[in-house]
N, C-alpha and C positions, 0 to 999 in steps of 0.2 A: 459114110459115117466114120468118127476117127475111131482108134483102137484106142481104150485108156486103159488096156493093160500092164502097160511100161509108164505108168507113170509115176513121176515120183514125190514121197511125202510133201516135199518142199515146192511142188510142180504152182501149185495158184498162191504162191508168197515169190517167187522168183525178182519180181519188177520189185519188194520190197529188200529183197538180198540182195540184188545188183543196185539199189541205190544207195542204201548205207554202206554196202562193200565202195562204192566210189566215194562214199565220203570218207569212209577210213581212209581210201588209196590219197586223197586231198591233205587229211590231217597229216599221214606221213611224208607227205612232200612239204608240207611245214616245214616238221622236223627235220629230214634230211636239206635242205636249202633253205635258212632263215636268213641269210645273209643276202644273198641272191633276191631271194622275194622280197623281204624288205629295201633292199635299192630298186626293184623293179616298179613296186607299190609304192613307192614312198613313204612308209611306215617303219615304224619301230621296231625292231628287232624281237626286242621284247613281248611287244604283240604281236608279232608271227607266232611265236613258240607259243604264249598264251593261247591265240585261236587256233593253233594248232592241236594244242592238248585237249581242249575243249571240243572240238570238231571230233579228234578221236575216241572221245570217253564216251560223248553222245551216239556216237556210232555203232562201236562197241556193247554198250546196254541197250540200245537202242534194238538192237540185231537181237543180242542173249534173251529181250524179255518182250520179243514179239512175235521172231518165227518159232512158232509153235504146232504141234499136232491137229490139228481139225477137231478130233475126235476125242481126246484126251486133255491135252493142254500141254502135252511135256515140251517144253522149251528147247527145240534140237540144236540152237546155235553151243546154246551153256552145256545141253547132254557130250555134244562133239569135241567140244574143249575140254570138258572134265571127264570122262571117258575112253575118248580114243587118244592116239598119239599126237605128237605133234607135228610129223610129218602124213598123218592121214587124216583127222578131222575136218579138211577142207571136201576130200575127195568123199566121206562116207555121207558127207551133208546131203552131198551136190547129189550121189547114186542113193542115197536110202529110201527102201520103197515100202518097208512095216515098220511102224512105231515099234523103240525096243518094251515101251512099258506095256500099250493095250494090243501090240501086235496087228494092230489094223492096218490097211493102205488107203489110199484115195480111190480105188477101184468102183 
């Protein structure tokens, strides 16, 4: 039997945060190489950047107003960004194992 000790708030939304995180990592390769991508694609520049922006906003809200608490609802994508820093909100996500509002775990 497994230990579910160690497990974290975010542990059964993971496949939901590694998919919008890859569609963000996509939206920004828009933006960083529209030039590129559009002679690659054969498309308009323009529409890189546009699906590009778009790919990242959806992603973005998409993440902030999904993974959320089990138990409470508190939204830990939006709590991590507006909360912690900006060089540690990725890592407090990924380790958080008590909601900070009902202080519960997945346990």
């Amino acid at each position: 039997m497994k230990n579910n000790k160690n497990k974290t708030l975010i542990h059964s939304q993971k496949g939901k945060l590694l998919f919008l995180g890859s569609v963000l990592i996509i939206g920004g390769i828009g933006f960083l190489f529209p030039e590129y991508l559009s002679h690659l694609l054969s498309m308009d520049r323009f529409f890189i950047n546009i699906t590009a922006t778009l790919l990242s906003m959806v992603a973005f809200i998409g993440a902030s107003l999904s993974i959320k608490c089990q138990h409470c609802g508190l939204r830990l994508v939006w709590y991590a960004l507006s909360k912690k820093s900006l060089g540690a909100w990725v890592g407090w996500l990924l380790r958080v194992e008590e909601c900070p509002r009902c202080e519960k775990s997945n346990v």
